[in-house]
C-alpha positions, 0 to 999 in steps of 0.5 A: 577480508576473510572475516568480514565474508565471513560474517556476511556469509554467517548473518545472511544464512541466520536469516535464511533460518529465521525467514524459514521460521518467519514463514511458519507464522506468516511473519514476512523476510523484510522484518526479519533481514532488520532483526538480524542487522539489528543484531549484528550492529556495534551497537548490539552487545548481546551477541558476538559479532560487530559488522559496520553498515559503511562495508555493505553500504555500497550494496544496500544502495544497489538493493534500494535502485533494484527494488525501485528498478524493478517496481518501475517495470512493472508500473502499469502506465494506463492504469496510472494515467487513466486513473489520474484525476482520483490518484491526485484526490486520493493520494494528496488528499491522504498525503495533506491529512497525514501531514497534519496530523504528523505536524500535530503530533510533532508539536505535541512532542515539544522538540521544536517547530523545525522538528515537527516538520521533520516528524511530519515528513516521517509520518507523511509517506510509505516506504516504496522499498517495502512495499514493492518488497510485499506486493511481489512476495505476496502476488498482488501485483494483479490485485484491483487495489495495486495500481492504485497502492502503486499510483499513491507510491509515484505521487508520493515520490514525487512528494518527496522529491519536492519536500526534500528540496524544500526541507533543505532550505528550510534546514540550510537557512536558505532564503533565495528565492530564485535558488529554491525555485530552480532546484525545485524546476529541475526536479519536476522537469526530470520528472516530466521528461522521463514519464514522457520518455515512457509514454510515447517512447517505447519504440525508439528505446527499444532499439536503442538496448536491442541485443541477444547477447545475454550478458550484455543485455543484463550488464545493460540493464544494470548499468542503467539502473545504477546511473540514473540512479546517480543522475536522481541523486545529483539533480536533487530527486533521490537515487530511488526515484532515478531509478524507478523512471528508467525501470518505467522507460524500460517496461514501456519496452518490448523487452519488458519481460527479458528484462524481469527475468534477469533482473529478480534474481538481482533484486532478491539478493541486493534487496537482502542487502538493503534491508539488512543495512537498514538493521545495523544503522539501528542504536537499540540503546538510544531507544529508551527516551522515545519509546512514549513518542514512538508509541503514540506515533505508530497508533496515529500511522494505525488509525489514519492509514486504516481510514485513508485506506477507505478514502483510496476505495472510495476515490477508486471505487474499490470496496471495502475489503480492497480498501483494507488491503491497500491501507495494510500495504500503505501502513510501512515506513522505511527509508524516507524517514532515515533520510530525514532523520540524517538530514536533521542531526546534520542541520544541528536539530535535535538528537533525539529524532534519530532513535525515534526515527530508526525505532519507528520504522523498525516497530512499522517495518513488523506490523506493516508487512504482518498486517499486510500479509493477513489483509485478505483474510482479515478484511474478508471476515470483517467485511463480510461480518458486517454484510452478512448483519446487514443482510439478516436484518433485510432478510427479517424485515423483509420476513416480517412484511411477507408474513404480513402481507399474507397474513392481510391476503389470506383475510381478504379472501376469507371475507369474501368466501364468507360473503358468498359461503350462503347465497340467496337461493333467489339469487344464486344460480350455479348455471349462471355464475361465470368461472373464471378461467384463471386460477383465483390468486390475490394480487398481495398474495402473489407479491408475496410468493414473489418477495420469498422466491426472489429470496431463496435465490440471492446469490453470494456477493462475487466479492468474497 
């Protein structure tokens, strides 16, 4: 295998370049790993080199547990339930509005009603890979939107594990009830058990995986990714979801953090794998007669994404610019759509749903991560514009009636100085005439001095 090592070695080292690059332009490594997959297929001739995705296949499906394993860890389980009755409004609100509008489109495409279901699917959920992938490269994991970007991501899992049991009937020409109903209760019970497992099972785990032994404990570790990855794929809930349950019972544990600092160095490495996978699966030839589709499909993800993302802020009472965070993070789409894509060429549906697949996710797995990496600034400054208009035009109204106010105090004073500028000397008796001990201030003028004092001392927004 001295070639093939070679190769690898050689594609992963180009990617180092091109990511030094990538850095320079704020452009992100998932993309990047992609292109250069993309680049290194049989289906690519413009370069020499030819690398089958079947020889790293096994250690893409590694990257895939790792990264999923590793976002299970981090899952912040209060957050996640304390916020439950919002996630369910947000993220299945988000989920059915997507799904409408996938299907819309899908028939709008013309390949058929089965296809548009596919195409729903597609268009549906976010790529959990990637995500995690960002929110770890770009330190958010402690933002105010991420435990909602990550709650959204469970309960789209959780979609996908439904709709992909669902999808199969669907595609196989299953029509036993009783058949559909039990894969889809093994499914929710593994669910339920294992967030369960986490929940009120932390102390019992821990002393199950104890050890100080270093290499045990990582080979431990390990071994339990994998095999309930294995244990998702076989009961009908994906490898990624199996592994993302046991990542979530280990962080409940007390060797949460031992556990993080062996298993980063893995996902780094294995998630390279993964993504470098995704690249050589691509076909660039096949790309030509859906380029309309795809075009059209990324414009609709664009635009319903960045308002769900507001519906997310609103439910979870985030603002604005927080919202626009969580909808760049939210715009990815990865692996789901591959898998359905394969299931459908399976079935015998149209061919044309694999390169519009592959290129769809390709165009999103660039615009995704560059969106999400400049959010920040980029919410900030829109944001912050439209504020800062709001708050000018308070400002000069507000100017307008201070102006106002005492431009009518000032005349009111005046009038009544002129009523007593010459007094009747039969009247007016100095030695008679009380002075006030406090100063002579109309009440309108002094709102006014008010109004303008509370002005000058407005505070930046914590916000921004």
């Amino acid at each position: 295998m001295g070639e093939e090592l070679l190769v690898l070695g050689l594609l992963f080292l180009i990617a180092y370049v091109l990511g030094r690059l990538g850095k320079r332009i704020g452009l992100p490594a998932i993309p990047i790993y992609m292109l250069v997959g993309l680049v290194a297929s049989p289906h690519f001739h413009l370069f020499p080199l030819s690398f089958k995705s079947a020889d790293v296949e096994l250690v893409a499906i590694f990257g895939l547990i790792f990264l999923l394993f590793s976002l299970g860890l981090e899952f912040d389980q209060d957050e996640f339930y304390g916020n439950a009755r919002a996630l369910l409004l947000a993220g299945g609100t988000r989920i059915l509005i997507n799904m409408a509008v996938g299907f819309g489109f899908g028939l709008w495409v013309g390949w058929g009603t089965r296809e548009a279901l596919i195409i729903a699917g597609m268009t549906a959920t976010s790529s959990s890979a990637i995500i995690t992938k960002l929110l770890i490269e770009f330190r958010r994991l402690a933002n105010r939107e991420t435990p909602a970007i990550l709650g959204i991501m469970v309960l789209e899992d959780v979609f996908v594990a439904l709709y992909l049991a669902i999808i199969s009937v669907v595609l196989g020409g299953e029509t036993d009830l009783w058949s559909i109903a039990l894969q889809l209760g093994i499914s929710f019970g593994f669910l339920v058990l294992m967030f369960a497992l986490a929940r009120w099972g932390g102390k019992v785990v821990s002393r199950l995986v104890q050890t100080r032994d270093d290499e045990l404990f990582t080979i431990l570790f390990f071994g339990l990714a994998v095999a309930f990855g294995g244990i998702g794929e076989l009961l009908g809930v994906s490898d990624a979801i199996g592994a993302f349950l046991i990542g979530l019972v280990l962080g409940a544990t007390r060797f949460r953090t031992r556990i993080e600092q062996f298993a980063l160095p893995l996902r780094d490495v294995f998630g390279a794998f993964f993504f470098l996978n995704f690249g050589l699966a691509l076909d660039p030839s096949t790309f030509g007669g859906v380029l309309v589709p795809v075009a059209v499909a990324v414009v609709l993800t664009l635009i319903v994404n960045t308002l769900g993302g507001q519906l997310i802020a609103w439910f979870y009472k985030l603002t604005p610019a927080e919202g626009f965070n969580t909808s760049a993070m939210l715009q990815n789409r990865g692996e789901f759509a591959l898998i359905l894509a394969t299931l459908a060429v399976g079935a015998g549906l149209d061919n044309r749903l694999t390169p519009f697949a592959g290129l769809y996710v390709l165009v999103m797995a660039i615009i995704g991560p560059v969106l999400a990496a400049n959010s920040e600034r980029a919410g900030a400054v829109l944001f912050r514009t439209r504020k800062k208009r709001l708050q000018n035009a308070q400002r000069a109204a507000m100017s307008d009636e201070t102006i106002a106010l005492v431009e009518a105090a000032s005349a009111g004073q005046t009038l009544q100085f002129d009523e007593v500028d010459e007094p009747d000397a039969g009247l007016f008796d100095p030695e008679t005439v009380e002075v006030p001990n406090e100063p002579l201030i109309d009440p309108l003028i002094e709102q006014a001095m008010q109004q303008s004092d509370e002005q000058t001392e407005r505070k930046r927004d914590p916000e921004y």
